[in-house]
C-alpha positions in Angstrom: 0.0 0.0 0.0 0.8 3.6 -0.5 3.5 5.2 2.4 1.4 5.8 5.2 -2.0 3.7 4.4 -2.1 0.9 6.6 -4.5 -1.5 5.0 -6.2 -4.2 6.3 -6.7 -6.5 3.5 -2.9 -7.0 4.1 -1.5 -6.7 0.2 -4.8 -6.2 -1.0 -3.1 -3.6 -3.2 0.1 -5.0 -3.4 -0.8 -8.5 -3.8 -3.3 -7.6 -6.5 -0.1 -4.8 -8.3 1.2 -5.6 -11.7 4.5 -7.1 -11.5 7.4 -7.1 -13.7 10.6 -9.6 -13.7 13.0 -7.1 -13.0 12.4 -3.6 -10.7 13.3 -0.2 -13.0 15.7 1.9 -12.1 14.3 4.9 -9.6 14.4 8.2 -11.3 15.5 11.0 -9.5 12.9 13.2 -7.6 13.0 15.8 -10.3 12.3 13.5 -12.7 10.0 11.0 -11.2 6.4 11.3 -12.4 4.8 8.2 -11.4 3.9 6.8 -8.3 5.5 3.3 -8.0 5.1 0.6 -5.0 7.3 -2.7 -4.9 6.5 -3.8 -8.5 8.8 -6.7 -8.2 6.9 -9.0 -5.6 4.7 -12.3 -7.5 1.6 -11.9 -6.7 -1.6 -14.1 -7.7 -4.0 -13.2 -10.5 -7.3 -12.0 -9.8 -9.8 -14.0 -12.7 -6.6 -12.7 -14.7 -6.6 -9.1 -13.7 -4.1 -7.0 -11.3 -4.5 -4.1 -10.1 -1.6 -1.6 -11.6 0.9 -1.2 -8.6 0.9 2.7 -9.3 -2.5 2.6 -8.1 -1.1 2.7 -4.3 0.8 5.6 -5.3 -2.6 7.9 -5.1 -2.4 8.2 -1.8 0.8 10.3 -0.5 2.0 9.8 3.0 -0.7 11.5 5.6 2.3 13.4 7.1 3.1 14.4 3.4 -0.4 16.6 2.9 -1.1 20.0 3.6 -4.5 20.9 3.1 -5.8 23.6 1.2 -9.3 24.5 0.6 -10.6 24.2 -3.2 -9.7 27.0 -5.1 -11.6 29.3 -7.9 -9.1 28.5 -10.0 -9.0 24.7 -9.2 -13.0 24.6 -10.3 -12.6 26.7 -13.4 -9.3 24.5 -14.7 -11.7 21.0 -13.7 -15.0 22.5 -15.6 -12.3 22.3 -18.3 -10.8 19.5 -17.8 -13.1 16.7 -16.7 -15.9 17.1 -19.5 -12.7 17.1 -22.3 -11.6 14.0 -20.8 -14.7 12.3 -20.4 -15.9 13.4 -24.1 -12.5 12.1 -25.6 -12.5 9.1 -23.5 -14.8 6.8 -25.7 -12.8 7.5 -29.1 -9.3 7.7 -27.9 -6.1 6.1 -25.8 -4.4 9.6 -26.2 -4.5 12.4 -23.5 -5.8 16.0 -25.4 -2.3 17.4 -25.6 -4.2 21.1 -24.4 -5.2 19.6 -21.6 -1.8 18.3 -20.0 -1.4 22.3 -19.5 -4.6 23.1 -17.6 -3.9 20.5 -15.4 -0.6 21.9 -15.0 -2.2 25.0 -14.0 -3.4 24.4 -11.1 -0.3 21.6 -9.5 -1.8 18.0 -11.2 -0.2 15.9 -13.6 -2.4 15.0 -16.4 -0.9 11.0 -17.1 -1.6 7.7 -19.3 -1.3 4.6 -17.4 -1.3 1.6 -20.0 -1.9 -2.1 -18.6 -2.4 -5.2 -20.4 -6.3 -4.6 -20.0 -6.8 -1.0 -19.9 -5.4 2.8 -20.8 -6.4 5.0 -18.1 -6.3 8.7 -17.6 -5.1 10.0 -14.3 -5.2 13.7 -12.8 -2.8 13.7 -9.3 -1.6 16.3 -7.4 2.4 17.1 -7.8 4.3 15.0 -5.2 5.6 18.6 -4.1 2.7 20.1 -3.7 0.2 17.2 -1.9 -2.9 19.5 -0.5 -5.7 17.1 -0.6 -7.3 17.6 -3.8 -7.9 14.4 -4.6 -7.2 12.0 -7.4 -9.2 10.7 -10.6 -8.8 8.3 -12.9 -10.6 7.6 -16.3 -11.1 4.7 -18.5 -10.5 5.5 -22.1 -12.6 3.2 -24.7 -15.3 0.9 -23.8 -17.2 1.7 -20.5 -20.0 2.0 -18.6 -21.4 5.6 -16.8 -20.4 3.9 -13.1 -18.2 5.5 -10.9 -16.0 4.3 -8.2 -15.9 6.5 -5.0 -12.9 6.3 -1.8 -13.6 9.6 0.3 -12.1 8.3 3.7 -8.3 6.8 2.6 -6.5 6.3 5.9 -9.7 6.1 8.0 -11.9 3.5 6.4 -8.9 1.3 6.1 -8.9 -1.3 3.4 -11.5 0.9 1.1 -8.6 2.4 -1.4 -7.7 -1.6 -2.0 -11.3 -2.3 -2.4 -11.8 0.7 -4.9 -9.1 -0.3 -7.2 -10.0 -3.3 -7.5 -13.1 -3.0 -8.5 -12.7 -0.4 -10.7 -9.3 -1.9 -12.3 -11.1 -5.3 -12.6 -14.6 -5.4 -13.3 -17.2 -8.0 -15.0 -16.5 -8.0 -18.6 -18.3 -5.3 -20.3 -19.1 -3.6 -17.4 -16.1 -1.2 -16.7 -16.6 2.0 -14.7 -15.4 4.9 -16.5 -14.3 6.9 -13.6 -12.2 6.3 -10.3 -12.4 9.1 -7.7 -10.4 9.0 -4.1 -9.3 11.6 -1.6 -5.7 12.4 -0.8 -6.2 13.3 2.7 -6.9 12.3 5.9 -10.8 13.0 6.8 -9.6 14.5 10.3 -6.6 16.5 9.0 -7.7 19.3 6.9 -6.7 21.6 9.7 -3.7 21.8 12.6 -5.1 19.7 15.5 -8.2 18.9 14.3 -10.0 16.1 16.1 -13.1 14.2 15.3 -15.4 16.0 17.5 -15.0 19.4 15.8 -18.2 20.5 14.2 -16.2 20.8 10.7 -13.9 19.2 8.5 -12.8 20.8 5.6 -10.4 17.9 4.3 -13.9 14.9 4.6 -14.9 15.1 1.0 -17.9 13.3 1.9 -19.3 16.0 3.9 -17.8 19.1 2.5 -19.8 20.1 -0.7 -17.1 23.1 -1.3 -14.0 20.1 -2.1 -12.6 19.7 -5.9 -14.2 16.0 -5.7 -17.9 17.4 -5.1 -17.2 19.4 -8.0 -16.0 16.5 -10.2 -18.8 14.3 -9.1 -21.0 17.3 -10.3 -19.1 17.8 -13.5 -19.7 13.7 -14.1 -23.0 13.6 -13.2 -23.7 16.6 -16.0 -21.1 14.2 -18.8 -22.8 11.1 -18.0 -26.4 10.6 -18.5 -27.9 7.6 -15.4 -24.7 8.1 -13.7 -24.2 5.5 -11.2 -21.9 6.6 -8.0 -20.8 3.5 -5.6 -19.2 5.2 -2.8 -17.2 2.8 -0.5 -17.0 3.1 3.6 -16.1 1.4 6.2 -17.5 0.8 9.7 -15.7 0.6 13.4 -17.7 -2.4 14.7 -17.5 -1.8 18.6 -20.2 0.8 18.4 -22.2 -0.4 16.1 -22.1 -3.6 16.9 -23.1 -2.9 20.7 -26.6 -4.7 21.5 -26.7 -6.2 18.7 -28.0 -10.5 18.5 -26.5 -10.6 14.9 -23.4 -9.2 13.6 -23.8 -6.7 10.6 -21.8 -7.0 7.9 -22.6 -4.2 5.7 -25.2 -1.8 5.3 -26.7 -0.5 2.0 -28.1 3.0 1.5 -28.8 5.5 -1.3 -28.5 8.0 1.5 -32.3 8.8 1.6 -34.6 7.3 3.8 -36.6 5.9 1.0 -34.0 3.4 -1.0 -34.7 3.3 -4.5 -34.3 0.8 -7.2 -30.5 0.4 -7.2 -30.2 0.1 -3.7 -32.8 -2.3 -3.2 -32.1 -4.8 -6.0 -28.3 -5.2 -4.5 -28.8 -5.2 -0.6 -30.0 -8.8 -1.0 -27.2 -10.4 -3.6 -24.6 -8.9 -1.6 -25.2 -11.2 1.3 -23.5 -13.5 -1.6 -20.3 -11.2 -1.8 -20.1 -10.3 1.7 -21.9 -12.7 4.0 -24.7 -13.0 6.7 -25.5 -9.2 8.4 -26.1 -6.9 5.2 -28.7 -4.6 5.9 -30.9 -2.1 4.0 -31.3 1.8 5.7 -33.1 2.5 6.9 -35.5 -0.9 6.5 -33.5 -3.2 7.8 -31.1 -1.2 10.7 -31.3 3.0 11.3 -27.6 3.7 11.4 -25.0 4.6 8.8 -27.7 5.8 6.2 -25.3 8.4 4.9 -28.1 11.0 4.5 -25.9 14.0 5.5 -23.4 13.0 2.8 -22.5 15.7 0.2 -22.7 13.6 -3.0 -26.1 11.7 -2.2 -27.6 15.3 -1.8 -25.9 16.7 -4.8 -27.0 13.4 -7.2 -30.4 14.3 -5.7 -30.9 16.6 -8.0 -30.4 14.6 -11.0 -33.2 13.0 -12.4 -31.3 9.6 -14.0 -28.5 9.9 -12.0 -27.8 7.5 -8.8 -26.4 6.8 -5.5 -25.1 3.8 -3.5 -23.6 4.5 -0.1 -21.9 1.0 0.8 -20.4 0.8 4.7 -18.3 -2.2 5.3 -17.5 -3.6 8.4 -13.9 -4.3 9.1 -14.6 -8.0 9.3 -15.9 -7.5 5.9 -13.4 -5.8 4.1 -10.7 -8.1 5.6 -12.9 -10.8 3.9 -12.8 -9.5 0.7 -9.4 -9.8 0.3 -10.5 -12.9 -1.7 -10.4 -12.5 -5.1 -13.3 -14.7 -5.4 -15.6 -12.0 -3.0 -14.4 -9.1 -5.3 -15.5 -10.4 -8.2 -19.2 -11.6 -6.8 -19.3 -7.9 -5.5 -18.5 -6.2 -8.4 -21.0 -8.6 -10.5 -23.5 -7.1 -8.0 -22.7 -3.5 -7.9 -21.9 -3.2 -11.9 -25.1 -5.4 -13.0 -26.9 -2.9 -15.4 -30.1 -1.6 -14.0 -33.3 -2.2 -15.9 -36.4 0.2 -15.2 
């Protein structure tokens, strides 16, 4: 996993990366544009897919990140960017040579990974200038209007590993186009900041002024019957408290009225995840995500949707079988018919 993420699926990420026979020579910091974990370990295939090591390298050391607020100019150089990207996506493996230059603009680099299955476009944040703005990756050529969601790296441990994988190895013909995660810590957008403070600038999830409530915006205007699937994870002590049966997950569209989507998968994923998966606010009134920022903001899309998935830790250990990954992103990815 990426310096500083501590993940619980062990080498979730790592024992998922993309190996090679012999490790390349390290460039020097001035040259070094992407982010590389130990690409020399053997790893196992997963249904023939691995996860691209430079994946872990989203997510910068914690101690690494300063966070800055979203800036004007941050929003205007996006509204350029991500609607470009997406439009060229479909038709092309080559980045808009214009583009590399907005993204420049405002401290990303605009890059083509290319794996054995896939050529991806990825906007990061300079490695010297880390301030939490998060990270995105697009699918260029065949793809579905789903898209992959990891707001609390370094909290909801294991949920980067999970992400990846599911966006870097879906079903067959059923590829998410997009791959979104934060680059900071949810309780370190300001200098001793604890999680009792009433606000936290750096928890994408909750602060609808962030760069990646403006790209979920700009997606959800690209993408007609955009589908989010945002990933969480759940502390079990308190939530477990008084309880007869352990819950394993819980399912909400972050309304107190699921809708289609949220319905037709809270039953399957029993299959993926195991006895305890339960349906907010139907089947268990906590962890309904109803305050969070992108379920209020999809709102207001007719044809777009939501899917607020919290994980207990149990259950993200557990799906550090290959075998559980794929049944869940059969579940999650499985079109959607009116």
């Amino acid at each position: 996993m990426a310096a500083g993420v501590v993940s619980v699926l062990g080498a979730a990420v790592s024992a998922h990366a993309q190996t090679t026979t012999k490790a390349a020579p390290r460039p020097s910091p001035r040259q070094e544009r992407v982010p590389q974990e130990d690409p020399s370990v053997n790893v196992p295939e997963h249904s023939g897919c691995r996860v691209d090591a430079r994946f872990s390298g989203l997510w910068p050391r914690v101690d690494a990140v300063t966070f800055h607020p979203t800036t004007l100019e941050e929003r205007a150089a996006f509204s350029k960017l991500l609607p470009a990207l997406l439009a060229a996506a479909p038709k092309q493996k080559d980045v808009p040579p214009e583009l590399t230059n907005v993204a420049a603009s405002v401290g990303f680099f605009l890059e083509t990974w290319t794996t054995p299955r896939d050529t991806f476009w990825v906007l990061r944040e300079r490695p010297d200038g880390y301030h939490g703005a998060g990270a995105y990756v697009i699918r260029t050529g065949e793809a579905s209007h789903d898209v992959v969601q990891v707001p609390h790296p370094y909290f909801d441990i294991g949920t980067e590993d999970i992400g990846a994988s599911l966006f870097s190895c879906p079903p067959e013909g059923h590829a998410p186009r997009l791959f979104m995660t934060a680059t900071a810590h949810r309780y370190k957008g300001t200098p001793g900041e604890t999680p009792e403070d009433p606000e936290h600038p750096a928890d994408v999830a909750h602060n609808p002024e962030h760069l990646f409530q403006t790209v979920t915006d700009l997606a959800a205007r690209q993408l007609p019957a955009l589908r989010v699937v945002q990933l969480h994870g759940f502390g079990e002590s308190k939530v477990q408290k008084g309880r007869t049966q352990m819950l394993a997950a819980v399912v909400s569209d972050g309304t107190r009225k699921p809708g289609m989507w949220a319905r037709k998968v809270s039953s399957p994923l029993e299959d993926a995840l195991g006895p305890g998966v339960k349906l907010f606010p139907d089947g268990v009134q906590v962890l309904g995500g109803t305050q969070n920022a992108q379920a209020r903001l999809l709102q207001a899309y007719p044809l777009a949707r939501f899917l607020h998935l919290e994980m207990s830790s149990r259950t993200r250990k557990a799906l550090a079988s290959p075998a559980r990954l794929d049944r869940l992103a059969q579940i999650l990815f499985a079109p959607l018919e009116d």
